[in-house]
Biotite code that builds the C-alpha atoms (Angstrom):
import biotite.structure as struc

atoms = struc.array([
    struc.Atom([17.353, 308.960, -78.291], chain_id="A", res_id=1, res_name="UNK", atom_name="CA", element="C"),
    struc.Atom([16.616, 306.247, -75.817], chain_id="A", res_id=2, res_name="UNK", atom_name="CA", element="C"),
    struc.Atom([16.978, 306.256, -71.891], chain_id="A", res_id=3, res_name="UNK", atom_name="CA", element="C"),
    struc.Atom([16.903, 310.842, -72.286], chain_id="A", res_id=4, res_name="UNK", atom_name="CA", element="C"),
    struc.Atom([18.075, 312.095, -68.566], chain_id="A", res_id=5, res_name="UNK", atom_name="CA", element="C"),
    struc.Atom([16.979, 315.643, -68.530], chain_id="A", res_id=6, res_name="UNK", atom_name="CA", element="C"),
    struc.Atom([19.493, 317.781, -66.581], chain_id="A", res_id=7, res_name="UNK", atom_name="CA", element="C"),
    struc.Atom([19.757, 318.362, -62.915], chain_id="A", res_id=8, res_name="UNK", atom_name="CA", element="C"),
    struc.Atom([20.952, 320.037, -60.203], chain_id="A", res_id=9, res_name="UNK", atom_name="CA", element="C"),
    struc.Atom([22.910, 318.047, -57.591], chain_id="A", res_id=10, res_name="UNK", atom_name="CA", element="C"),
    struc.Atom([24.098, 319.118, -53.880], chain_id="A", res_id=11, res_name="UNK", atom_name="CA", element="C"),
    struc.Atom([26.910, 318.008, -52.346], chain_id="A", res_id=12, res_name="UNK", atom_name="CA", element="C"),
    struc.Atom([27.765, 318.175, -48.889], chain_id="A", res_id=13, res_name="UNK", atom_name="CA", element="C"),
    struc.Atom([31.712, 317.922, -48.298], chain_id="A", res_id=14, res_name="UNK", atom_name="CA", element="C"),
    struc.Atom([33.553, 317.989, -44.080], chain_id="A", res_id=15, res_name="UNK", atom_name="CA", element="C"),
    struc.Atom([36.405, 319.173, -43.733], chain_id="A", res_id=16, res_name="UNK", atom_name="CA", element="C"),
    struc.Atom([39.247, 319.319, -40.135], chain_id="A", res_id=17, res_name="UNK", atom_name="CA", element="C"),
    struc.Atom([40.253, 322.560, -40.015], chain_id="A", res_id=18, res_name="UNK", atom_name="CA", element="C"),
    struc.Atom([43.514, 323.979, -38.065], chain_id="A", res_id=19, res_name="UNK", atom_name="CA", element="C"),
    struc.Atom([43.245, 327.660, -39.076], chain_id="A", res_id=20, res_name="UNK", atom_name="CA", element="C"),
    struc.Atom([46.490, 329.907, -37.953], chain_id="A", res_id=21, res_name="UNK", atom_name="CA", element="C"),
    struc.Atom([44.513, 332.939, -38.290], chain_id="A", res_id=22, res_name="UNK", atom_name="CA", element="C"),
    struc.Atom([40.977, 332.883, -40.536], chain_id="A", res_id=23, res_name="UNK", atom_name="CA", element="C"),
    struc.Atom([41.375, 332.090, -43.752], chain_id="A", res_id=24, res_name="UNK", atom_name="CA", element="C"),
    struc.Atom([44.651, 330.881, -43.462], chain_id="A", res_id=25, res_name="UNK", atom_name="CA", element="C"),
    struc.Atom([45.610, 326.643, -42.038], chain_id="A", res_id=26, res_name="UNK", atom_name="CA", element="C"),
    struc.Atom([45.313, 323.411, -42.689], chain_id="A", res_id=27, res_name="UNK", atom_name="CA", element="C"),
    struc.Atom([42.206, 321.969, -44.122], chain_id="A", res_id=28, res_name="UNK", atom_name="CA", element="C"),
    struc.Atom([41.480, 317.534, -44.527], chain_id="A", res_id=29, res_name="UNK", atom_name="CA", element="C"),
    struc.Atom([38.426, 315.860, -45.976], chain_id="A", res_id=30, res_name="UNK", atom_name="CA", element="C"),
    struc.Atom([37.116, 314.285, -43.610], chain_id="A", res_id=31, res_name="UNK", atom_name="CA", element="C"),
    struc.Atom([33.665, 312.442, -42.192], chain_id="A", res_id=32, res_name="UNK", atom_name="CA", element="C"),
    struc.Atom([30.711, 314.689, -40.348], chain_id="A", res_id=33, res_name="UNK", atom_name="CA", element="C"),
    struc.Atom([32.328, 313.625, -37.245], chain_id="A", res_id=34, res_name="UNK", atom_name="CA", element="C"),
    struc.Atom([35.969, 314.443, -38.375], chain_id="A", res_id=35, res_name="UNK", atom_name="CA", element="C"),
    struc.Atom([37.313, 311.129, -38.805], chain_id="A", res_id=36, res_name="UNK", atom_name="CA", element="C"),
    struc.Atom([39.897, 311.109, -41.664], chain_id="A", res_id=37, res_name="UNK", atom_name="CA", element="C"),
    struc.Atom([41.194, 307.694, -43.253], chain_id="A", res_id=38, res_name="UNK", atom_name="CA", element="C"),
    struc.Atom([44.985, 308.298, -42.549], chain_id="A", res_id=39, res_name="UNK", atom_name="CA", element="C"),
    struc.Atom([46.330, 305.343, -44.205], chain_id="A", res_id=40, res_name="UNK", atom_name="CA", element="C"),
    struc.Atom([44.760, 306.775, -47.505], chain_id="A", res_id=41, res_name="UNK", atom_name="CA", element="C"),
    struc.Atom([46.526, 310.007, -47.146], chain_id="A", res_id=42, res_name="UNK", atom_name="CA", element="C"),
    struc.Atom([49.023, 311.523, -49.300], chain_id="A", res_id=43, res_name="UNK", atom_name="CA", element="C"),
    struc.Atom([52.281, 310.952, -47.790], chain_id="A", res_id=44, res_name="UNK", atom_name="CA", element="C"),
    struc.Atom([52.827, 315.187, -47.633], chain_id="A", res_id=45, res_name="UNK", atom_name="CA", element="C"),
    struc.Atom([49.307, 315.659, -46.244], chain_id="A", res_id=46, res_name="UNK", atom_name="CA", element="C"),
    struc.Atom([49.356, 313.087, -43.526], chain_id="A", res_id=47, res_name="UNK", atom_name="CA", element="C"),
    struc.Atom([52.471, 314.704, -42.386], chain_id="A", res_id=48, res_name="UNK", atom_name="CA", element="C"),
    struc.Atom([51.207, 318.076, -42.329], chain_id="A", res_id=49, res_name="UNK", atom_name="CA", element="C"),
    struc.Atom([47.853, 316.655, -40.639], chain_id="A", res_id=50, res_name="UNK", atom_name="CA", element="C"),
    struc.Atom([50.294, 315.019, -37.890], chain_id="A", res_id=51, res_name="UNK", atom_name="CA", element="C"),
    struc.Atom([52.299, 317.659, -37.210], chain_id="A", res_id=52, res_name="UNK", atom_name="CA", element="C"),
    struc.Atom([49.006, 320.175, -36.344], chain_id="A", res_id=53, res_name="UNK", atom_name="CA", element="C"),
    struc.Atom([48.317, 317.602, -33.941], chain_id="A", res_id=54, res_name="UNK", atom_name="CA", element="C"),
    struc.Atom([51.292, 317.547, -32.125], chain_id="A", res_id=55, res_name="UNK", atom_name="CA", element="C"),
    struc.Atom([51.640, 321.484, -32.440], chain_id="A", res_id=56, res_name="UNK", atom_name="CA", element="C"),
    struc.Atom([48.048, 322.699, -31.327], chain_id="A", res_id=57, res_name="UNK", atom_name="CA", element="C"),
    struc.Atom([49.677, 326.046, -30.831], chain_id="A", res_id=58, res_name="UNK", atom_name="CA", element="C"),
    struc.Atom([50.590, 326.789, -34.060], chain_id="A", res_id=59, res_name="UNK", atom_name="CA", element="C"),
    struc.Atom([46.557, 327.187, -34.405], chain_id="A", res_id=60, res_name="UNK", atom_name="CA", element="C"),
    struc.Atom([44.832, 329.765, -32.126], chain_id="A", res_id=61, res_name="UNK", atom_name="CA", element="C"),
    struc.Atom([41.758, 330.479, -34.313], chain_id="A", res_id=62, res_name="UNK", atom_name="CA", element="C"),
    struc.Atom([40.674, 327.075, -34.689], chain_id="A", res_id=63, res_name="UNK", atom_name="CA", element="C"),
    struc.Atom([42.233, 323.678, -33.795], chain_id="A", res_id=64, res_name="UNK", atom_name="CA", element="C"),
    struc.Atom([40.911, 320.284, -35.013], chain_id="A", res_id=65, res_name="UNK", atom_name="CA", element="C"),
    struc.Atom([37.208, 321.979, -35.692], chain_id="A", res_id=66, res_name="UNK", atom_name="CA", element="C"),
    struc.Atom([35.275, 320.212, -38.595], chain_id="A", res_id=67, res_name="UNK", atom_name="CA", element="C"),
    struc.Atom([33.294, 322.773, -40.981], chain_id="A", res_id=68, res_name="UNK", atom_name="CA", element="C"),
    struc.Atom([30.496, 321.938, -43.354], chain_id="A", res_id=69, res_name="UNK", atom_name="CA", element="C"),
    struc.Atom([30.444, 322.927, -46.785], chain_id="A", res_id=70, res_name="UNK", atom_name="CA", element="C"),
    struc.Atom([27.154, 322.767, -49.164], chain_id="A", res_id=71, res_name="UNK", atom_name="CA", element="C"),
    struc.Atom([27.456, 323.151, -52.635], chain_id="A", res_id=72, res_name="UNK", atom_name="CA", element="C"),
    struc.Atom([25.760, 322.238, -55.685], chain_id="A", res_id=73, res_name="UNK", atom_name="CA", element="C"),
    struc.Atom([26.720, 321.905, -59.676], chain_id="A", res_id=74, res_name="UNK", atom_name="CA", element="C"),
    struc.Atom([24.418, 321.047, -62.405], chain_id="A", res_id=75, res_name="UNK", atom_name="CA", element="C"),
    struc.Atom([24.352, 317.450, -64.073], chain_id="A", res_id=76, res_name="UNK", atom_name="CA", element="C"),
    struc.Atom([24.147, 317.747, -67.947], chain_id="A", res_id=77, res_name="UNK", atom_name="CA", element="C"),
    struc.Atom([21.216, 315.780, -69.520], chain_id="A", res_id=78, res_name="UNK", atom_name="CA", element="C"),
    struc.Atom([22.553, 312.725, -71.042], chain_id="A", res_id=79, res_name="UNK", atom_name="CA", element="C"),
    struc.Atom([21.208, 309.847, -73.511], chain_id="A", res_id=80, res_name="UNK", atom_name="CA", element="C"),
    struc.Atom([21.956, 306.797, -75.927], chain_id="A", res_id=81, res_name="UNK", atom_name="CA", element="C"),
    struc.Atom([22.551, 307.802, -78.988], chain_id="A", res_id=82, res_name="UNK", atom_name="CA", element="C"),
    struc.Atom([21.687, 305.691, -82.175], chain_id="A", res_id=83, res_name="UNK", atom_name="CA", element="C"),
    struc.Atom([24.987, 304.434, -82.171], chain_id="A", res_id=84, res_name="UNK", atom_name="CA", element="C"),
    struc.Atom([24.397, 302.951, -78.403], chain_id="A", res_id=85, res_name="UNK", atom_name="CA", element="C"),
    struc.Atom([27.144, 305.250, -76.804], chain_id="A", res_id=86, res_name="UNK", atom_name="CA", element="C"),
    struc.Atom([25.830, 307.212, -73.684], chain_id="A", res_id=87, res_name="UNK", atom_name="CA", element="C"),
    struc.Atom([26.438, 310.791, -74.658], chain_id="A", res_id=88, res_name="UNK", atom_name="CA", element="C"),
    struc.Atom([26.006, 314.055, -72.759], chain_id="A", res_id=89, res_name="UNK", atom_name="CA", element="C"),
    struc.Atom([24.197, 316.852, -74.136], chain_id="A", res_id=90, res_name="UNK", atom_name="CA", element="C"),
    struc.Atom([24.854, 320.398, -73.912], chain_id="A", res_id=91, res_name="UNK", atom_name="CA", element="C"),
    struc.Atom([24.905, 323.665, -75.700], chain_id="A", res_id=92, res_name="UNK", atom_name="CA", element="C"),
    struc.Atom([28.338, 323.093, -78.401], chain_id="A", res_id=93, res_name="UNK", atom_name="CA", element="C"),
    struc.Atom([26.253, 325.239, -81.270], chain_id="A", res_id=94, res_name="UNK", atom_name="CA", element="C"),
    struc.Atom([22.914, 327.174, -80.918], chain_id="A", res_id=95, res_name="UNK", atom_name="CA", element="C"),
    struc.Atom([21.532, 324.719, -78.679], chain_id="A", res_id=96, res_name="UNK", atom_name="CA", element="C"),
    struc.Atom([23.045, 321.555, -80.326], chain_id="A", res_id=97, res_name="UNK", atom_name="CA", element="C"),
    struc.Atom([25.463, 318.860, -79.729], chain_id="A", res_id=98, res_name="UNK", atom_name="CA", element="C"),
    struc.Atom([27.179, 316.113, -81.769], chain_id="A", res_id=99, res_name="UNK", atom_name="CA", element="C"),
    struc.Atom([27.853, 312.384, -80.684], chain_id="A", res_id=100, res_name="UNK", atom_name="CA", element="C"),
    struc.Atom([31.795, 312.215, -80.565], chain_id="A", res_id=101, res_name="UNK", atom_name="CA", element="C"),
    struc.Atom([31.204, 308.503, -81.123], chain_id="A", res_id=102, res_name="UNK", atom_name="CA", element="C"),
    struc.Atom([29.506, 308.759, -84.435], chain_id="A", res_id=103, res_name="UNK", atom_name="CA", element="C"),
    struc.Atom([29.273, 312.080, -85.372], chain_id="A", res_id=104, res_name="UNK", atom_name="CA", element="C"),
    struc.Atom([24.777, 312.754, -85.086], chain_id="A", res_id=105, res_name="UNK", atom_name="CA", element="C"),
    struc.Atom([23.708, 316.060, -83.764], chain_id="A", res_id=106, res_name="UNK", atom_name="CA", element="C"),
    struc.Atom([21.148, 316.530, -81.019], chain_id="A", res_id=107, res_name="UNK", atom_name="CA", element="C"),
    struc.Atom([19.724, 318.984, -78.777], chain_id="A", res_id=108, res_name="UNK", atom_name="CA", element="C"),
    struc.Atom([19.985, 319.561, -74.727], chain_id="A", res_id=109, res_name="UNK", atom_name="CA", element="C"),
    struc.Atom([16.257, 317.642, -74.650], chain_id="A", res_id=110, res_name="UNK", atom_name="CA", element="C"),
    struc.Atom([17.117, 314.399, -77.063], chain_id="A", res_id=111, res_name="UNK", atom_name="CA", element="C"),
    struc.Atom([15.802, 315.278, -80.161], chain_id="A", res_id=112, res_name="UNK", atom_name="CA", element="C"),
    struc.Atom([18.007, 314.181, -83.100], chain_id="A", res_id=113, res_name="UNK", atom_name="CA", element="C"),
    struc.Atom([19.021, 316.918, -85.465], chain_id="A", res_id=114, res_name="UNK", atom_name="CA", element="C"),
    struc.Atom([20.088, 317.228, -88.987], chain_id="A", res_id=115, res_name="UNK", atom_name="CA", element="C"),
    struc.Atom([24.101, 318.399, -88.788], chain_id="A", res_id=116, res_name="UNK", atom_name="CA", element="C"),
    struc.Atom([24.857, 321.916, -88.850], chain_id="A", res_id=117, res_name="UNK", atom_name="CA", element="C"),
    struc.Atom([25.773, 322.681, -92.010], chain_id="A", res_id=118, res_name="UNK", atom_name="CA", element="C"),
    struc.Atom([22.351, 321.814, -93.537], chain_id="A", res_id=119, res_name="UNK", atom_name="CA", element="C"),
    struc.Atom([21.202, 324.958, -91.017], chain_id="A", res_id=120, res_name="UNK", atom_name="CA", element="C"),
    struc.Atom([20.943, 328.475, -92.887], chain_id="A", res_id=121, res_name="UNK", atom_name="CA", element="C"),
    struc.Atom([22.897, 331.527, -91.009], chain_id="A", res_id=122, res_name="UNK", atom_name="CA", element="C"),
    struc.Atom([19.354, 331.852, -88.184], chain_id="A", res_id=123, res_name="UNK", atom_name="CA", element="C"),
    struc.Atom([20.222, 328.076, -87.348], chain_id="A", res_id=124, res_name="UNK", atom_name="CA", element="C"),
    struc.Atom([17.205, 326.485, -88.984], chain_id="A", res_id=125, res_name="UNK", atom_name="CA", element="C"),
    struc.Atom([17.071, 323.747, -91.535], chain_id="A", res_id=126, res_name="UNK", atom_name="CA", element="C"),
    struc.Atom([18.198, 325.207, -95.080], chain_id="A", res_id=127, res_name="UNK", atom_name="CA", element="C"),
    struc.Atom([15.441, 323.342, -97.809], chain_id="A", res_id=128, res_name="UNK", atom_name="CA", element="C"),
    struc.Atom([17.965, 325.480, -100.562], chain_id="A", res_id=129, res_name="UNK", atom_name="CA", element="C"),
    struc.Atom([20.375, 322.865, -99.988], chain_id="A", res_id=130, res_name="UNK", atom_name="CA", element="C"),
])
């Protein structure tokens, strides 16, 4: 496999303008880390709901117009061009193995190419009866 990206983990930081009617429960927009929210590139539904909190800051007694930061993080699968020159990702499909939906070649989560599955016996090792 050429150009092998071994998984990893990625963290995302996200800001969103909050206009909570009591906690838990509001309005919420992406927005910047200093609240600023692109209101031409709105949904038409949002932006009206995001101008009517403004003009009603009473409707929001727990938090008006406050901008909250929200960490997260997800894991990248491990990725790789396959033989057939398609960038594939890899991941667990069958006792550790996956198979290029381009052209069909088994490999495992670290890039190593693999004979298909049904030359494995029933531990999922290579079958030399066959």
């Amino acid at each position: 496999m050429k150009d092998y990206k071994p998984s990893e983990r990625v963290e995302v930081t996200e800001y969103e303008l909050v206009f909570y009617v009591e906690r838990g429960c509001g309005l919420a927009f992406p927005c910047d880390e200093n609240g600023y929210i692109d209101v031409e590139k709105m949904y038409p539904p949002a932006r009206a709901n995001y101008e009517d909190a403004l003009k009603h800051p009473e409707k929001y007694p727990y938090a008006f117009n406050k901008v909250e930061k929200h960490v997260g993080s997800y894991r990248e699968p491990a990725s790789g061009i396959c033989n057939c020159g398609k960038r594939i990702e890899l991941y667990n499909e069958y006792l550790g193995g996956c198979e290029c939906p381009y052209c069909g070649q088994w490999w495992n989560i670290f890039g190593q190419e693999l004979l298909p599955p049904e030359r494995w016996n029933d531990n999922g090792e290579l079958d030399y009866d066959y």
